[in-house]
DRENTOR-684781 format. One record per residue (C-alpha): x, y negated, z negated; residue in one letter. Coordinates in steps of 0.02 Angstrom, whole numbers. Example, Ala and Ser with C-alpha at 12.3 -4.5 7.8 and 13.67 -1.06 7.14 Angstrom:
2
       X       Y       Z  type
     615     225    -390     A
     684      53    -357     S
***
This chain:
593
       X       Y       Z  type
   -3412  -10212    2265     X
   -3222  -10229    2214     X
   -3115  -10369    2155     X
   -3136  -10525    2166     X
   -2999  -10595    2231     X
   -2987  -10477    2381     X
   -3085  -10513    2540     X
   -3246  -10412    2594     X
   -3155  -10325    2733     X
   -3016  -10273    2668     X
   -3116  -10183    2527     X
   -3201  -10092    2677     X
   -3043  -10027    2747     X
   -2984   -9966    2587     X
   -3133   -9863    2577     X
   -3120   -9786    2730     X
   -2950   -9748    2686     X
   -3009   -9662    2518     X
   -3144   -9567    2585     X
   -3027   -9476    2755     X
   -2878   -9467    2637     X
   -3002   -9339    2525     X
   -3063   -9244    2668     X
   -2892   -9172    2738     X
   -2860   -9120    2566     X
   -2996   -9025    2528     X
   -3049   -8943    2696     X
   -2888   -8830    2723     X
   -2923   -8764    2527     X
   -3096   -8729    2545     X
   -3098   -8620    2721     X
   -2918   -8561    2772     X
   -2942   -8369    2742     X
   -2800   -8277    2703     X
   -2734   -8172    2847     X
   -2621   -8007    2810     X
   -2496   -7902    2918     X
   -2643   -7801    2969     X
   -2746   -7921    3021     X
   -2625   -7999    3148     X
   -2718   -7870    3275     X
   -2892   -7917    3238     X
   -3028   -8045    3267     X
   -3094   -8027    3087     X
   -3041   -8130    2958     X
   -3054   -8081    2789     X
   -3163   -8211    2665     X
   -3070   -8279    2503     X
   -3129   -8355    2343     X
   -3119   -8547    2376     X
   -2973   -8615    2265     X
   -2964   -8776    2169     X
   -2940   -8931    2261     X
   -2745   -8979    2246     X
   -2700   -9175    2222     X
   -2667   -9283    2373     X
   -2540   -9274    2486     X
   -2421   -9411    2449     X
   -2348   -9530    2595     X
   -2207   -9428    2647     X
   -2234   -9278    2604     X
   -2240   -9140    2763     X
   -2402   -9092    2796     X
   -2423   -8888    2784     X
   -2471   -8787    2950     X
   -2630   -8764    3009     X
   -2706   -8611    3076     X
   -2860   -8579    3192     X
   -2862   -8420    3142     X
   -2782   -8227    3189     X
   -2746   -8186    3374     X
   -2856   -8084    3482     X
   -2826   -7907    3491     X
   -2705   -7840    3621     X
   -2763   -7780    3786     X
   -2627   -7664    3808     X
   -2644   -7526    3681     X
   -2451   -7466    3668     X
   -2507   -7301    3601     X
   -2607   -7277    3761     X
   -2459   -7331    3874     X
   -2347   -7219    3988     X
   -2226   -7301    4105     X
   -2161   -7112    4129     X
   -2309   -7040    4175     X
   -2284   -7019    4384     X
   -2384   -6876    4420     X
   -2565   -6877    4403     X
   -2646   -6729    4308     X
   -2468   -6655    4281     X
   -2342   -6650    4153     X
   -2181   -6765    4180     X
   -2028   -6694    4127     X
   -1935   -6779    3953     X
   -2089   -6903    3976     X
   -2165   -6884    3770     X
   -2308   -7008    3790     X
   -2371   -6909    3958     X
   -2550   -6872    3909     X
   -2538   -6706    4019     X
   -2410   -6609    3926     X
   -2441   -6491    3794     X
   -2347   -6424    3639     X
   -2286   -6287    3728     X
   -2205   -6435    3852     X
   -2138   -6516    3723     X
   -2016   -6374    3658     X
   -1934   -6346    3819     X
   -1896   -6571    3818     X
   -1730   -6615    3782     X
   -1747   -6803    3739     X
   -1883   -6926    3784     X
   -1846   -7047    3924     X
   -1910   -7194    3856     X
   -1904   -7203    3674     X
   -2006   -7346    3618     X
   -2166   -7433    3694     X
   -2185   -7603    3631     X
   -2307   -7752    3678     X
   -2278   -7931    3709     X
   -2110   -7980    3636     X
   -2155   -8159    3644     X
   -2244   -8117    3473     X
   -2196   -8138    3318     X
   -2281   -7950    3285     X
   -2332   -7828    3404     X
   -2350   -7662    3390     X
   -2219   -7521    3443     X
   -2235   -7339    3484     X
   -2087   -7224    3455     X
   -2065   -7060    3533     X
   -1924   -6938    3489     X
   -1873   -6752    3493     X
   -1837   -6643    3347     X
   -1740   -6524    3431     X
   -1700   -6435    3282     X
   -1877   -6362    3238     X
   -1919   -6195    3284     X
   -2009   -6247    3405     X
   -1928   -6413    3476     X
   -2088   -6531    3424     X
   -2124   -6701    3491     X
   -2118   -6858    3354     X
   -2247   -6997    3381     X
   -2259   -7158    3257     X
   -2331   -7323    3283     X
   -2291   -7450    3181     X
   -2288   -7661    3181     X
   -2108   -7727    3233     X
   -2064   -7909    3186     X
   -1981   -8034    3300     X
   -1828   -8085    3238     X
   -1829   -8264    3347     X
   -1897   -8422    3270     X
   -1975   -8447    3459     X
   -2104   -8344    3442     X
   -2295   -8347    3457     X
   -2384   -8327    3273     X
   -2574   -8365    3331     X
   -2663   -8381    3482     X
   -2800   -8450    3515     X
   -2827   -8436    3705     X
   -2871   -8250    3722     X
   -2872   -8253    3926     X
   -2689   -8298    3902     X
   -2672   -8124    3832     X
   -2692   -8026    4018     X
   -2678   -8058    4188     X
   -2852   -8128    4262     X
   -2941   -8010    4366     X
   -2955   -8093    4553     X
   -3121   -8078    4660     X
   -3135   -7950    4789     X
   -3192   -8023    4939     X
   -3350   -7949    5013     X
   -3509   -8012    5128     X
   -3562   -8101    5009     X
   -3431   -8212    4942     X
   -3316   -8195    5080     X
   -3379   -8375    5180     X
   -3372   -8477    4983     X
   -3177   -8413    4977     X
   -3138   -8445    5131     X
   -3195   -8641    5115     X
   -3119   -8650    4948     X
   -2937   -8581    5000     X
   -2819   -8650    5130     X
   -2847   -8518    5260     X
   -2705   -8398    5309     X
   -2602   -8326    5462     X
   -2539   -8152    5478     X
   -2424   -8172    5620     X
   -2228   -8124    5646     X
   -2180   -8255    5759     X
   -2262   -8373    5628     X
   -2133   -8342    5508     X
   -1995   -8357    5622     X
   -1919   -8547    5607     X
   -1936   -8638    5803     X
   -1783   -8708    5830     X
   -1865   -8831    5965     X
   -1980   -8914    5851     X
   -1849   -8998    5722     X
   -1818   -9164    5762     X
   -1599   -9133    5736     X
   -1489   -9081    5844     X
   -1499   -8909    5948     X
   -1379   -8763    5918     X
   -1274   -8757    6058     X
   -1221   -8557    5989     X
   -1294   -8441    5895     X
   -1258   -8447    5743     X
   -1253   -8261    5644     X
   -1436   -8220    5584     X
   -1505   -8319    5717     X
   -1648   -8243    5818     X
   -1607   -8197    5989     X
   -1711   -8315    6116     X
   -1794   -8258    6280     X
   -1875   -8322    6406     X
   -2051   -8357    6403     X
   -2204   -8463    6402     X
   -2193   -8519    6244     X
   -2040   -8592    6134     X
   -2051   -8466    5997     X
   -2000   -8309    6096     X
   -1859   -8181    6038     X
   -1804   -8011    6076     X
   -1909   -7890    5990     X
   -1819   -7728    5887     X
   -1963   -7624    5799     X
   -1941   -7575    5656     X
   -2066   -7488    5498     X
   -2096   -7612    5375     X
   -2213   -7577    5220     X
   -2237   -7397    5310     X
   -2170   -7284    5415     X
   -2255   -7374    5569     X
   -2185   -7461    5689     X
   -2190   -7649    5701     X
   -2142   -7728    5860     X
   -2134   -7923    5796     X
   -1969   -7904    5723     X
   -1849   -7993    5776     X
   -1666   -7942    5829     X
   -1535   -8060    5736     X
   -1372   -8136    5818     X
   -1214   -8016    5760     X
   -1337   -7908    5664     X
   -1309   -7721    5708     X
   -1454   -7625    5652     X
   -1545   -7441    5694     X
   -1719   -7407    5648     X
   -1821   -7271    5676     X
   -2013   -7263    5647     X
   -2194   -7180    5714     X
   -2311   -7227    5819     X
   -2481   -7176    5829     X
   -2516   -7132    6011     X
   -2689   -7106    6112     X
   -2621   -6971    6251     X
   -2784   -7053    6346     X
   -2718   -7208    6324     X
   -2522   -7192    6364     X
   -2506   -7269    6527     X
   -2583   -7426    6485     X
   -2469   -7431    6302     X
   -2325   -7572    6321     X
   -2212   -7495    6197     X
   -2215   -7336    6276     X
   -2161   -7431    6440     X
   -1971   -7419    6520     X
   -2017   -7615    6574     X
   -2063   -7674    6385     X
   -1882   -7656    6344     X
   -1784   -7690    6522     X
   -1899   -7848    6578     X
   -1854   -7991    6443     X
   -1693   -8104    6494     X
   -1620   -8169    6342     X
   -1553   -8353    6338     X
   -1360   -8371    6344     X
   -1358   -8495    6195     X
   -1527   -8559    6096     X
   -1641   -8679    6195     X
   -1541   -8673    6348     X
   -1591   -8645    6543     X
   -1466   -8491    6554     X
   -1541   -8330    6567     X
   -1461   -8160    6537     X
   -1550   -8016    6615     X
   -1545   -7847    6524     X
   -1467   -7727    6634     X
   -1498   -7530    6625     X
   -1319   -7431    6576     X
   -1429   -7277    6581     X
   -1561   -7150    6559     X
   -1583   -7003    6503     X
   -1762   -6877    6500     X
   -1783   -6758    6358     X
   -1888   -6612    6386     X
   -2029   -6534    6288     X
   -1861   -6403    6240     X
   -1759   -6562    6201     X
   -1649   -6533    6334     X
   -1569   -6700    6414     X
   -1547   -6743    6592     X
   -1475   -6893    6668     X
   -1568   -6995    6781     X
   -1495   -7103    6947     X
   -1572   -7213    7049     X
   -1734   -7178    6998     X
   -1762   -7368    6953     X
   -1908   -7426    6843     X
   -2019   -7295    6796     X
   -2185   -7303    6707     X
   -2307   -7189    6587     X
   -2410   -7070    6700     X
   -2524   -6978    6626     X
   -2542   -6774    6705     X
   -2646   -6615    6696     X
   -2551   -6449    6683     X
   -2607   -6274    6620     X
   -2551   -6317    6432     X
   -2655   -6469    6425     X
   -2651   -6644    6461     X
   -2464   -6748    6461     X
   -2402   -6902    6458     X
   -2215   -6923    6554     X
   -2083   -7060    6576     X
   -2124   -7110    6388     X
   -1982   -7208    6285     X
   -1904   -7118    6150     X
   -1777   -7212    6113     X
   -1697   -7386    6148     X
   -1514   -7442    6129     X
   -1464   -7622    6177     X
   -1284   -7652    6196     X
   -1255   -7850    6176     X
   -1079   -7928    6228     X
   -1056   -8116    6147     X
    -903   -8245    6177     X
    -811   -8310    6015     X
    -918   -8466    6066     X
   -1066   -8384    6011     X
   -1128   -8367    6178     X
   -1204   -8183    6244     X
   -1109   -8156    6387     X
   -1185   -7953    6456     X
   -1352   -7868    6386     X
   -1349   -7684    6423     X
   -1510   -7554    6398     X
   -1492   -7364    6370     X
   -1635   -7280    6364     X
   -1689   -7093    6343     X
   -1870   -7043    6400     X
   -1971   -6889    6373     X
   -2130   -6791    6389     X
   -2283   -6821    6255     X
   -2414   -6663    6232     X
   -2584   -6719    6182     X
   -2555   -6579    6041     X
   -2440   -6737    5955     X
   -2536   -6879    5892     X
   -2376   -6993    5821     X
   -2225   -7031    5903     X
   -2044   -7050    5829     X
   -1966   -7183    5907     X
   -1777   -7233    5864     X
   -1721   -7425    5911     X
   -1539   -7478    5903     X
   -1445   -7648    5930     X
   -1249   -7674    5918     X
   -1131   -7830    5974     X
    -980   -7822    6055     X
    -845   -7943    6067     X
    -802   -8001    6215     X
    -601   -7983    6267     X
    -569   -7850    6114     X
    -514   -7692    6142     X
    -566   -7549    6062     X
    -468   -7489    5885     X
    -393   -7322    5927     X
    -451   -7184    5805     X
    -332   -7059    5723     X
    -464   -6916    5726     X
    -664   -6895    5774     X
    -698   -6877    5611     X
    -530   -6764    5552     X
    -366   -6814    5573     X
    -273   -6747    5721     X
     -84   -6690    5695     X
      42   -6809    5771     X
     -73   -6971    5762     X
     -34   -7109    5632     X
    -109   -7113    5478     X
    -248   -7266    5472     X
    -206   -7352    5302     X
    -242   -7540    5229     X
    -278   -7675    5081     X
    -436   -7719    4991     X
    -382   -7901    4948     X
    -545   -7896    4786     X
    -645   -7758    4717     X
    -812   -7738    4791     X
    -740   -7788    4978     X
    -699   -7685    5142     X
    -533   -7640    5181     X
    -419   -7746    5290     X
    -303   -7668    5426     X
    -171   -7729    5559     X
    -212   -7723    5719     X
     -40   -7618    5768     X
     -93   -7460    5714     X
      88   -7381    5732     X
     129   -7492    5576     X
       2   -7485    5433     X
      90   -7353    5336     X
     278   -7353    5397     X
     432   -7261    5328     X
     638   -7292    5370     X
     669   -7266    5533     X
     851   -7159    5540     X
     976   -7233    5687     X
    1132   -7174    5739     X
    1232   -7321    5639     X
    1156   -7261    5464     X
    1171   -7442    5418     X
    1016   -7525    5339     X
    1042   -7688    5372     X
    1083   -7679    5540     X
     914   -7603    5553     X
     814   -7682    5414     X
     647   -7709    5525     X
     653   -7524    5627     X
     511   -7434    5546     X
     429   -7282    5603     X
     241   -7225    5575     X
     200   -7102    5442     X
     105   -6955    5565     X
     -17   -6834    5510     X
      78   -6656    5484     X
     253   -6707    5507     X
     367   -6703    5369     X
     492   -6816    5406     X
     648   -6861    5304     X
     773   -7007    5353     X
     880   -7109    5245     X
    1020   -7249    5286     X
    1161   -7322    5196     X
    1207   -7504    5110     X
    1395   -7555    5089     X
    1426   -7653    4959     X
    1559   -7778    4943     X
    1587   -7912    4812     X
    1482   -7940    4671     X
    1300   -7943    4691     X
    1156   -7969    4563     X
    1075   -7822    4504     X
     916   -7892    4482     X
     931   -7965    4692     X
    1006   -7788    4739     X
     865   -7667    4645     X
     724   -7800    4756     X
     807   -7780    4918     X
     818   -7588    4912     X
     639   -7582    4873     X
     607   -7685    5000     X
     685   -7553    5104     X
     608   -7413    5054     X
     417   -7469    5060     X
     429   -7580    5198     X
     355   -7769    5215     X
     178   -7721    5181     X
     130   -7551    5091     X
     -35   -7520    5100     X
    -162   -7481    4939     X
    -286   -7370    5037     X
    -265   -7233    5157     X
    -408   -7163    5258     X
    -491   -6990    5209     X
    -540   -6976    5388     X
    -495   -7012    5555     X
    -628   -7115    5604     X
    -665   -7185    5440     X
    -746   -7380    5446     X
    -633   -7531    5342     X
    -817   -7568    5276     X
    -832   -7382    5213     X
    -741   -7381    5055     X
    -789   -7232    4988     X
    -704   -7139    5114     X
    -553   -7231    5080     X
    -422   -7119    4961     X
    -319   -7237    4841     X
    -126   -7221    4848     X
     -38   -7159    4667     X
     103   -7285    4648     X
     220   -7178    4526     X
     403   -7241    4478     X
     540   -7117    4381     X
     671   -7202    4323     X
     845   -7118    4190     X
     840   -7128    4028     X
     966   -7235    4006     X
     909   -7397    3922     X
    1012   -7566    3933     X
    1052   -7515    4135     X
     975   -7585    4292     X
     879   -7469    4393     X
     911   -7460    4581     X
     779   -7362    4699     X
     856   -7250    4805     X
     714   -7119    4854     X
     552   -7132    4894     X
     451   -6973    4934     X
     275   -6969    5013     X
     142   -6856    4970     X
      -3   -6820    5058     X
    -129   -6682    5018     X
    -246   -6622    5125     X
    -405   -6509    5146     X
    -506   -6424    5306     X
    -679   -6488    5292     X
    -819   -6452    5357     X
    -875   -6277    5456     X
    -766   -6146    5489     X
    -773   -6134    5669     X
    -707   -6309    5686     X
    -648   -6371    5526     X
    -595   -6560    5495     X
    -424   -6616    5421     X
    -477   -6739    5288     X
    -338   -6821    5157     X
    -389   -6800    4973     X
    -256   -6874    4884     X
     -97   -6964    4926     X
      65   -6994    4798     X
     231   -7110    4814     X
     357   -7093    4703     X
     509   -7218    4684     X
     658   -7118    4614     X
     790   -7244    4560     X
     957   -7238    4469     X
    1086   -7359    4338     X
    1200   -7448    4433     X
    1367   -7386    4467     X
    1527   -7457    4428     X
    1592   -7605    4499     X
    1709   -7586    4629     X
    1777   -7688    4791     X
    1676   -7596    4919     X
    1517   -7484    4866     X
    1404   -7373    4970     X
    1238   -7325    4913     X
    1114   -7212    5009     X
     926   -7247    5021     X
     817   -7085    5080     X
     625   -7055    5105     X
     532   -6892    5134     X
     348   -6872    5194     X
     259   -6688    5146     X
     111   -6634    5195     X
      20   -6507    5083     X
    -143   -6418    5124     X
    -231   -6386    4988     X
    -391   -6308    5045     X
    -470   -6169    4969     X
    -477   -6000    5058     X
    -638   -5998    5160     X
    -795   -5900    5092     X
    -939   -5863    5180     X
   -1072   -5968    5093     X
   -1263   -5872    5084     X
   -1440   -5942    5016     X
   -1458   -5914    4855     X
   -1599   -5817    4802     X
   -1776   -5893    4749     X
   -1794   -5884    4560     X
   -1901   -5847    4472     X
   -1975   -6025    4368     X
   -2106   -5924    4232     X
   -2114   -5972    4056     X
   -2155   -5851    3915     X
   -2245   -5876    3755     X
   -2161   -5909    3613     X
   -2202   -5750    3518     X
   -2172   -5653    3652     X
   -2024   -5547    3574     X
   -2102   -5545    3395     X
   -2053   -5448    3306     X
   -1905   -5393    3397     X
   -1816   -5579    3391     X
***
């Protein structure tokens, strides 16, 4: 039974002890199989000869890792796996693991698009498939290997043991039969617009008393959740009309409709009263209304010409017989609302234009074009230089982009974003420090003024003052390529070419004394009415040592604008001929070549 001296059950608990402390030992030993590189892909494991049984563990000692065996084979095969492969039952150009091509594709590839296929990187081993070109066969050939790649991370996955972890779970197609037992067992759902749109009158804070920029234009109606509607195509080219129009949001859309010619006169979005009867709210929840007033209309005809129409008032589908079949008049074709808002965030005007036309019943869908834009109230409008080319004798429109990645910023004086010395009858530049005069498109302009010296001055204060002179409080960065060209536009926005030439002379200060302007331009466009458009745009800062010290010094300061044109003599331009896209067999000049 065990000593004597020891009591009954402690003698019990060192038997239990005994007995689990040679069961952990000798379980791992006799049934852990031995798993290989190979076998990290399959479900097999492969049997061993049962080794002798090691001595205990020892308190202390770390206990080795156990394993429930190899993971489950991939679902993904990656030698089966094309993320090239677009075109069904066709062969994708540079795509090597496209099914669909041939040999004879491969030797007209220049490089494979994607390289390498791999599995699940969370693994410690997957399997990779590499693709590659040897161009310098005869012929070009297509390389293929697949081989095991190891992760290099110590986060990694080295068994599973949950295979339905492995791939995405297949969901359950609804159908009459199980369509009542998912229903109970999900929440429900809502497929509504005005769902998704938050209702301002149902929070319990404070109301807006503005719109705020984003925020959905209110209307009146029945219910608190009503905006102004702008359709627009959403996962197709379709029209949806439950989109609503955003506060300071200027946006054009254009989308089809599919129309019953039957059915047109009863159709609300084919109604001039859809668009003209909602009265939007002059700030969000409020008792204001702001009725939508029609600028104008215009009617395109079947020959898409457009006539203006007065006084005709409201005017609605109507649905006529003629000798080339049955059509539907007095349609909307397109919708433009012109919205004028306060600094307040209030909308102070709402105007409609509108063109209408004719629908044949030989035209099942409609292309309908929806536009919105916002117009401050009390601005004027920014005079252009050119619709889109510049026009000689008006300014050129220049400005700063403050970061990269932003629009451009201009002043609102348009006479002085790009300036130049303006020449008076004194000559004297400090009597007329702040007379500038606008740089204008075409004119090459020189003017220049003098600075009397007296005393000693700093070199360093004199050589910033004359610069200051020459390029004026503010020279701009950016110079538009166009006329009309947008600040947010910044592609067509030409950089200015800051250059500085300077003597040799070392150990001297430099004073800047010239600065000449060069602008080069090109006619764009056709060649009955070309465009002037600026391509590139150089200042150069000429500047000279110092002279000599004297009691009274006089230094002149000169700038020059030239205007080059740099276009290439006009060609007329034809279509180039179809060719001729057939490919010959390899062998077909043997023996010749």
């Amino acid at each position: 039974m065990g000593s004597r001296g020891l009591p009954p059950l402690l003698l019990v608990l060192l038997n239990c002890c005994t007995s689990s402390s040679t069961q952990v030992v000798a379980t791992p030993a006799a049934t852990t199989p031995a798993v290989t590189k190979e076998d990290l892909h399959s479900t097999k494991a492969t049997p061993t000869t049962p080794q002798p049984s090691q001595s205990p563990r020892t308190p202390g000692t770390p206990r080795a890792p156990e394993r429930s065996g190899p993971r489950p084979t991939p679902v993904t095969d990656v030698a089966a796996l094309c993320v090239c492969d677009l075109l069904p039952a066709q062969c994708d150009v540079n795509c090597c693991c496209d099914p669909d091509c041939s040999p004879a594709d491969f030797s007209v590839f220049s490089a494979c698009s994607v390289p390498v296929v791999t599995g699940d990187r969370q693994f410690c081993s997957q399997k990779a498939a590499f693709y590659s070109m040897n161009l310098t066969a005869d012929p070009p050939h297509r390389n293929f290997k697949l081989i095991d790649q190891i992760n290099p991370s110590v986060f990694c996955i080295h068994i599973s043991n949950y295979k339905p972890a492995l791939s995405f779970a297949n969901p359950e197609v609804p159908d009459e039969n199980n369509f009542d037992r998912l229903m109970r067992t999900s929440d429900g759902f809502t497929l509504s617009a005005e769902s998704a749109v938050p209702s301002t009158a149902a929070s319990d804070g404070p109301q807006p008393t503005k719109y705020q920029y984003g925020a959905p234009l209110q209307t009146a109606g029945a219910s608190s959740g009503s905006f102004l509607k702008l359709p627009s195509p959403l996962t197709s080219s379709m029209c949806a009309d439950q989109n609503p129009a955003a506060f300071l949001v200027s946006q054009a859309f254009e989308c089809s409709r599919r129309v019953n010619i039957e059915q047109c006169e009863g159709m609300e979005a084919l109604s001039m009263a859809h668009y003209s009867s909602p009265t939007i709210l002059r700030v969000p929840n409020s008792t204001t209304q702001v009725s939508i007033k029609i600028q104008s209309v215009m009617y395109r005809s079947l020959n898409h010409t457009l006539t203006q129409l007065e006084g005709q008032g409201v005017l609605r589908p109507s649905l006529v017989s003629t000798r080339q079949g049955r059509l539907c008049s007095n349609i909307v074709l397109q919708v433009r609302y012109s919205l004028l808002y306060t600094a307040a965030g209030q909308i102070q005007e709402a105007g409609l234009s509108l063109v209408l036309g004719t629908l044949s019943n030989a035209v099942s869908l409609l292309q309908q074009k929806f536009e919105i834009h916002f117009i401050q109230h009390g601005t004027k409008p920014v005079p252009l230089s050119g619709n889109p080319g510049y026009r000689v004798g008006l300014p050129l429109a220049a400005g700063f982009q403050p970061q990269k990645g932003s629009g451009i910023i201009q002043t609102t004086n348009r006479q002085g974003q790009f300036t130049i010395l303006r020449s008076t009858g004194q000559q004297d530049c400090l009597a007329n420090e702040g007379l500038r005069a606008p740089v204008l498109f075409g004119y090459n302009v020189q003017s220049g003024c003098r600075l009397r010296l007296t005393g000693t001055i700093p070199c360093e204060l004199l050589a910033q003052k004359m610069q200051d002179l020459l390029r004026g409080q503010a020279f701009p960065d950016y110079v538009a390529a166009f006329g009309n060209s947008r600040a947010q536009d910044v592609q067509d926005w030409v950089p200015v070419h800051f250059v500085t030439y300077s003597s040799n002379m070392k150990g001297s200060c430099q004073l800047p004394v010239a600065l000449g302007i060069e602008v080069k331009w090109t006619k764009y466009g056709s060649l009955l009415n070309p465009q002037a458009r600026i391509v590139n745009i150089t200042a150069q800062l000429f500047s000279v040592p110092e002279p000599l010290p004297g009691p009274e010094r006089t230094m002149v300061i000169s700038t020059a604008v030239t205007f080059v044109d740099v276009s290439a003599p006009a060609e007329a331009g034809f279509r180039a001929p179809p060719t001729i896209n057939a490919r010959l067999p390899f062998s077909f000049f043997f023996p010749f070549v």
